[in-house]
C-alpha positions as CSV (number, residue, x, y, z in Angstrom):
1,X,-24.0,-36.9,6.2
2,X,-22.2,-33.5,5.7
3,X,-18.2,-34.2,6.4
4,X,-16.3,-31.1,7.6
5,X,-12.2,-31.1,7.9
6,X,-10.3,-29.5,10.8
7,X,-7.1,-28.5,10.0
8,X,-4.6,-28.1,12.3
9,X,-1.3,-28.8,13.1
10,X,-2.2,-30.7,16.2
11,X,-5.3,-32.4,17.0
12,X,-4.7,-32.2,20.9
13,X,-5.0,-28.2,20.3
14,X,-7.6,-26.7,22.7
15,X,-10.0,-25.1,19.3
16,X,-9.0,-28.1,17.5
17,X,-10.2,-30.6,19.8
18,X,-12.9,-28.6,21.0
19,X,-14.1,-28.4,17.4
20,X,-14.0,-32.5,16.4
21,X,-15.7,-33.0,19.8
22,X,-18.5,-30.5,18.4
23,X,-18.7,-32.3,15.4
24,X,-18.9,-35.5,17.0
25,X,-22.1,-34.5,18.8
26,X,-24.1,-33.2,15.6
27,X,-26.3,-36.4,13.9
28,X,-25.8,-35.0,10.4
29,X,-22.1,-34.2,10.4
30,X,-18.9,-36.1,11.1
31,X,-15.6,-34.6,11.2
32,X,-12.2,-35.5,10.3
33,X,-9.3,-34.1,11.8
34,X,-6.9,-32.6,8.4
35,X,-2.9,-32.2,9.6
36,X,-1.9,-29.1,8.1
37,X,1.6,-31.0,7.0
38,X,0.1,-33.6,4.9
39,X,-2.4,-31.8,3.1
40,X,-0.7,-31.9,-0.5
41,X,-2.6,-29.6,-3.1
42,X,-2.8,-30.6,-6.7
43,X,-3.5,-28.8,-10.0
44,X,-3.0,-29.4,-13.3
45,X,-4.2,-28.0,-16.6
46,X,-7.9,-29.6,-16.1
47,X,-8.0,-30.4,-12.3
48,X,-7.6,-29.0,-8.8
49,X,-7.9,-31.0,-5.8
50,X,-6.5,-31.1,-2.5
51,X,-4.8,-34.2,-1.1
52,X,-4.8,-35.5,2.3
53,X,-2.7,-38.7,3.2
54,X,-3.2,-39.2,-0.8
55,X,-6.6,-39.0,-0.7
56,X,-8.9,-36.4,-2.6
57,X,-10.9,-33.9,-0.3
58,X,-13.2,-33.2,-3.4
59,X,-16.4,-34.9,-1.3
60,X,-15.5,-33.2,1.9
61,X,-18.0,-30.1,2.8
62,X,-16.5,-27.5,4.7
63,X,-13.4,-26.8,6.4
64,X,-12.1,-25.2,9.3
65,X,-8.4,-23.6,9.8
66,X,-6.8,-23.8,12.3
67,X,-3.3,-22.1,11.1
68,X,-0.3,-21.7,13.3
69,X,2.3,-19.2,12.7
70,X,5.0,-21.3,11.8
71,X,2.4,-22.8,8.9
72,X,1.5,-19.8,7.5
73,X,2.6,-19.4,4.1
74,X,1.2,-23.3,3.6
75,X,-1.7,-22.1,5.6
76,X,-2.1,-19.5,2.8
77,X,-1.5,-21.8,-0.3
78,X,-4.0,-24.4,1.2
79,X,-6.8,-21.5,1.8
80,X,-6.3,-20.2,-1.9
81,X,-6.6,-23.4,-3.2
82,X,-9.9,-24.7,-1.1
83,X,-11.3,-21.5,-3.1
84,X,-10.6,-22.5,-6.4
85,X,-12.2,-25.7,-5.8
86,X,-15.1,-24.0,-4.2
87,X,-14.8,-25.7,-0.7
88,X,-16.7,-23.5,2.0
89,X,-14.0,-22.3,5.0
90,X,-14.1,-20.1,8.1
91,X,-11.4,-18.1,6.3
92,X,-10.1,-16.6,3.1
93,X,-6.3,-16.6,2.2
94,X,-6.8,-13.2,1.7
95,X,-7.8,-12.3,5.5
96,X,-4.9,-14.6,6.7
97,X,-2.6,-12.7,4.5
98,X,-3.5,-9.4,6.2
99,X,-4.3,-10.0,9.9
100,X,-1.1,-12.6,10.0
101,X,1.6,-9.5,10.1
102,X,0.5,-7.2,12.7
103,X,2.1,-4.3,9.8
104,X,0.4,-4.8,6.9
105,X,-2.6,-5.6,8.7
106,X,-2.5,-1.7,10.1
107,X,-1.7,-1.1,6.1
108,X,-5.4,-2.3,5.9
109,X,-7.2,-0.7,9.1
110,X,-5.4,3.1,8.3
111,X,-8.5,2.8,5.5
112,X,-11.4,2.9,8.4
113,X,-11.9,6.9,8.7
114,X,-11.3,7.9,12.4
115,X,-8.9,4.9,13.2
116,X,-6.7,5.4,16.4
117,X,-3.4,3.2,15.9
118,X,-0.8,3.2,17.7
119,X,2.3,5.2,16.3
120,X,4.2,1.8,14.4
121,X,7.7,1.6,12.6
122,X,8.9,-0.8,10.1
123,X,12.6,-0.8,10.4
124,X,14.8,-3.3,7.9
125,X,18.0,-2.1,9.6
126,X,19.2,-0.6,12.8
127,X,20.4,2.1,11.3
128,X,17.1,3.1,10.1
129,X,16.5,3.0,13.8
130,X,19.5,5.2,15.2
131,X,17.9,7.5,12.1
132,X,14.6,8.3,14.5
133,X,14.8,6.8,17.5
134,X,14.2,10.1,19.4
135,X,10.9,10.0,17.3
136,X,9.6,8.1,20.6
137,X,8.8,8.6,23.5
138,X,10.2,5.4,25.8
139,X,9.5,2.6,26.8
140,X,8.8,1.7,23.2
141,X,7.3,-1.6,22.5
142,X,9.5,-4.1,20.1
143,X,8.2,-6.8,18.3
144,X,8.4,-9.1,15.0
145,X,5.9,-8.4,12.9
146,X,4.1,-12.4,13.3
147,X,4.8,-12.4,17.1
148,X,2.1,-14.7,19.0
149,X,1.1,-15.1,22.6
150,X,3.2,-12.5,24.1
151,X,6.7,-14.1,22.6
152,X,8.8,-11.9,20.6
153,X,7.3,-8.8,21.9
154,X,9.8,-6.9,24.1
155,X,9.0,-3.8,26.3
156,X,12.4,-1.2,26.1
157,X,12.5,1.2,28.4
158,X,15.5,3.4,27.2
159,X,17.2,4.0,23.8
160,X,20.7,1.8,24.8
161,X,18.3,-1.1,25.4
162,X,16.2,-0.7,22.8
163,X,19.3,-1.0,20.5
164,X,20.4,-4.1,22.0
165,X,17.2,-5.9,21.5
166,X,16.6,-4.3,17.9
167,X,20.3,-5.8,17.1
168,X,19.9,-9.0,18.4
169,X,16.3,-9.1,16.6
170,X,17.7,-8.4,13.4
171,X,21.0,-11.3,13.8
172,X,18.0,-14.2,14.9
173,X,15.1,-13.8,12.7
174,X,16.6,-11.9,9.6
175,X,13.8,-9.9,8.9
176,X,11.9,-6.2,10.0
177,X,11.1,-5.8,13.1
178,X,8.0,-3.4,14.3
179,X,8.7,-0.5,16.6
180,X,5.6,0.8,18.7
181,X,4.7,3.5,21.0
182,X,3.5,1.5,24.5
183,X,0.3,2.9,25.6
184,X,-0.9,3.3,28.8
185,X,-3.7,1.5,30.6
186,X,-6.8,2.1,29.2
187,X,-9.8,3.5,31.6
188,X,-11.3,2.0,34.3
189,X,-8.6,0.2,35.5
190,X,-5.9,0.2,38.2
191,X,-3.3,2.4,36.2
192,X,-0.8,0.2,38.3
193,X,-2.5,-2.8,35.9
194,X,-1.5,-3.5,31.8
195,X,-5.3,-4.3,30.4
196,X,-6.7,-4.6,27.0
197,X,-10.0,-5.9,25.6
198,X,-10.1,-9.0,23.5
199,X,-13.6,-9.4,21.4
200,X,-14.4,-13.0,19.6
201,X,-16.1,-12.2,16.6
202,X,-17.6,-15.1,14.1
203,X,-19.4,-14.1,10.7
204,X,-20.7,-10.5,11.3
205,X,-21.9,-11.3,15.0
206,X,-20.1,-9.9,18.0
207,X,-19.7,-13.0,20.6
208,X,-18.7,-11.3,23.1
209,X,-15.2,-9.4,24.9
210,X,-13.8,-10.0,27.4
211,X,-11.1,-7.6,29.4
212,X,-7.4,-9.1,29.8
213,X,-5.4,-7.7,32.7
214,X,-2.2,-8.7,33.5
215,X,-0.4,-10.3,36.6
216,X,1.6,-8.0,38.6
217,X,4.9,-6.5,37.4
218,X,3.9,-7.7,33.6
219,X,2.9,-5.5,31.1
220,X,1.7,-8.0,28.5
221,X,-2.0,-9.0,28.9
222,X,-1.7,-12.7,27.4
223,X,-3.6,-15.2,29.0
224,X,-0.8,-17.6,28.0
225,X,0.9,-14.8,30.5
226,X,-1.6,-15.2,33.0
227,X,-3.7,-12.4,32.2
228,X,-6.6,-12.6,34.2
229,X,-9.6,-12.4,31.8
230,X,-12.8,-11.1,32.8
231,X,-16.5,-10.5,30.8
232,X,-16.7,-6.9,29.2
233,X,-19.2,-4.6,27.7
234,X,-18.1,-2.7,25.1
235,X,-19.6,0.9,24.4
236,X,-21.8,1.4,21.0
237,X,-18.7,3.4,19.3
238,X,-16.4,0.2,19.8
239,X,-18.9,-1.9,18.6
240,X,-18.9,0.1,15.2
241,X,-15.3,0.0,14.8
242,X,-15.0,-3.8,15.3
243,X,-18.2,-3.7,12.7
244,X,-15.7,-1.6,10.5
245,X,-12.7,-4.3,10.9
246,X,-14.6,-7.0,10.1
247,X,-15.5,-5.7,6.3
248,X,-12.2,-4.1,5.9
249,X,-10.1,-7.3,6.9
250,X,-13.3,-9.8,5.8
251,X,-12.2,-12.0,8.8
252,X,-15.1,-14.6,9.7
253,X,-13.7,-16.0,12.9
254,X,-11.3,-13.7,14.6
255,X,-10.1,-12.0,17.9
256,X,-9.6,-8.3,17.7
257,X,-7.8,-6.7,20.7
258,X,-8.5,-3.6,21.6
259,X,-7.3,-1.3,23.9
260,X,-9.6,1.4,25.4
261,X,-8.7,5.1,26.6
262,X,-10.7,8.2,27.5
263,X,-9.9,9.0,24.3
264,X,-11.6,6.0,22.3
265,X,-10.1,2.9,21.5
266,X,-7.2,2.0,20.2
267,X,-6.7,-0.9,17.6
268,X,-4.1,-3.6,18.7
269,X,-4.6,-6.6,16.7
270,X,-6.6,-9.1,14.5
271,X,-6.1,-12.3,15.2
272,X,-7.2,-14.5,12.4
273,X,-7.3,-18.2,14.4
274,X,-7.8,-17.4,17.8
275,X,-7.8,-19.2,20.8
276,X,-10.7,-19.0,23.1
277,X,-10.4,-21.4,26.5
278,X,-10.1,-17.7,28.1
279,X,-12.9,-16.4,26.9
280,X,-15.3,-19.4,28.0
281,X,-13.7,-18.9,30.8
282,X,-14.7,-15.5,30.8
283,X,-18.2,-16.2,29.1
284,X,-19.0,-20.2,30.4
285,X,-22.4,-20.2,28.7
286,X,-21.0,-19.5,25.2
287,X,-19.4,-22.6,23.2
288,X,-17.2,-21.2,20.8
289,X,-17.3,-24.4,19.0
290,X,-21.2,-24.3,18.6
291,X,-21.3,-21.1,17.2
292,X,-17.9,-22.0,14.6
293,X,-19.4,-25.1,13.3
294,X,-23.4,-23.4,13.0
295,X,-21.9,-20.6,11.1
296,X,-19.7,-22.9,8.9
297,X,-23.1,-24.6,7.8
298,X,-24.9,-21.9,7.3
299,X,-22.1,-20.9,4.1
300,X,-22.4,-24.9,3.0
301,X,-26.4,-25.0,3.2
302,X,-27.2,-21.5,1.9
């Protein structure tokens, strides 16, 4: 019987329980929940292993991550070593190191031909914001550059503002913050309504999408926000570009948010461990944690 380790901060997570309750069900697999804080990796001149509660994870199949923000650079050592022991996962350090800051994960994407971004700023200091503020056009969207769920993502609607929230950015976190042109809502929709399109994508299949609009008088689309999410179809040219995504950023399990206009689709994000009790709530006849666990065996029996 094929063991497979979930590794997560917290086993009472929605995807992390979701997933161990999968496993439970499957006659040829068990699973074993891994706490990302007391996995210890271990190499020395002739040896690499991974420790968890002191014990080897050498027999152990496949693993699943499950990587919160505040774990990532652990997140990151963990995943690189899983691959120099040759231990099948649902995702590469590498992919975690580019979809994790929403910059250097547009670094990546500006290499798809035809890619609409958003207009984006790295700033290290404020005066590198006085420098070109009236490069954009307000509100401008603020944010950190590993900002999750909505928090630490700030709409400014004038350049005094704006300032303020730069500044006070800067004296919390110590580190760049992410300046953004806010685009409108996307077509189709109430213009009175914020709405985006997140699509689930595992391995090189599209799961589905599903459209996020936002409560009224909020501009972010989170469902943590309460978004209200909804199925969606998306058109064969935003197919192609999530296609494109998924080989540039070689994410396996990911959420990419998109944001459509009359003008084609915007990119917003890649989310590398996404949540998904929206969209079965948007798609109730597809179990994300069917299709996760099927697509992590097909890598470990291949």
């Amino acid at each position: 019987m094929d063991q497979i380790g979930v590794m997560s901060r917290n086993r009472e997570y929605f995807p992390t329980a979701q997933l161990l309750t999968e496993l439970s069900r499957r006659k040829d697999l068990s699973g074993i929940f891994l706490a990302t804080q007391v996995i210890s990796p271990l190499i020395t001149s002739d040896l690499v292993d991974t420790l968890f509660a002191g014990q080897s994870l050498q027999t152990i199949a496949g693993i699943i991550p499950r990587i919160g923000r505040s774990q990532t650079d652990l997140g990151m050592v963990c995943l690189k070593h899983f691959e120099l022991m040759g231990l099948p996962t649902t995702l590469s350090s590498n992919a975690l190191f580019l979809a994790r800051d929403k910059f250097r994960c547009f670094q990546s994407l500006k290499s798809i031909p035809g890619i609409q971004l958003p207009r984006t700023l790295l700033i290290n200091h404020t005066y590198a914001f006085k420098r070109v503020i009236n490069s954009f056009k307000f509100p401008i969207v603020i944010k950190i550059p590993n900002a999750t769920r909505g928090a630490g993502t700030i709409l400014a609607h004038n350049s005094r503002v704006a300032q303020e929230i730069i500044d006070a950015l800067f004296l919390r976190f110590e580190s760049p913050v992410i300046v953004q042109e806010f685009i409108r809502s996307g077509r189709g929709v109430n213009k009175q309504e914020a709405m985006d399109v997140r699509v689930l994508i595992i391995g090189d299949n599209i799961l589905g999408a599903m459209a996020r609009t936002a409560q009224k008088g909020e501009w972010r689309t989170n469902y943590a926000l309460g978004a209200v999410c909804t199925p969606y179809t998306l058109n064969a040219e935003d197919e192609e570009l999530i296609r494109k995504i998924i080989d540039t950023i070689e994410v396996e399990v990911a959420g990419i948010d998109i944001f459509p206009t009359n003008e084609g689709s915007y990119i917003l994000e890649v989310n590398a461990c996404p949540g998904w009790k929206a969209f079965e709530f948007a798609h109730p006849n597809i179990q994300v944690a069917k299709h996760i666990v099927d697509y992590l065996l097909k890598k470990i029996r291949s």
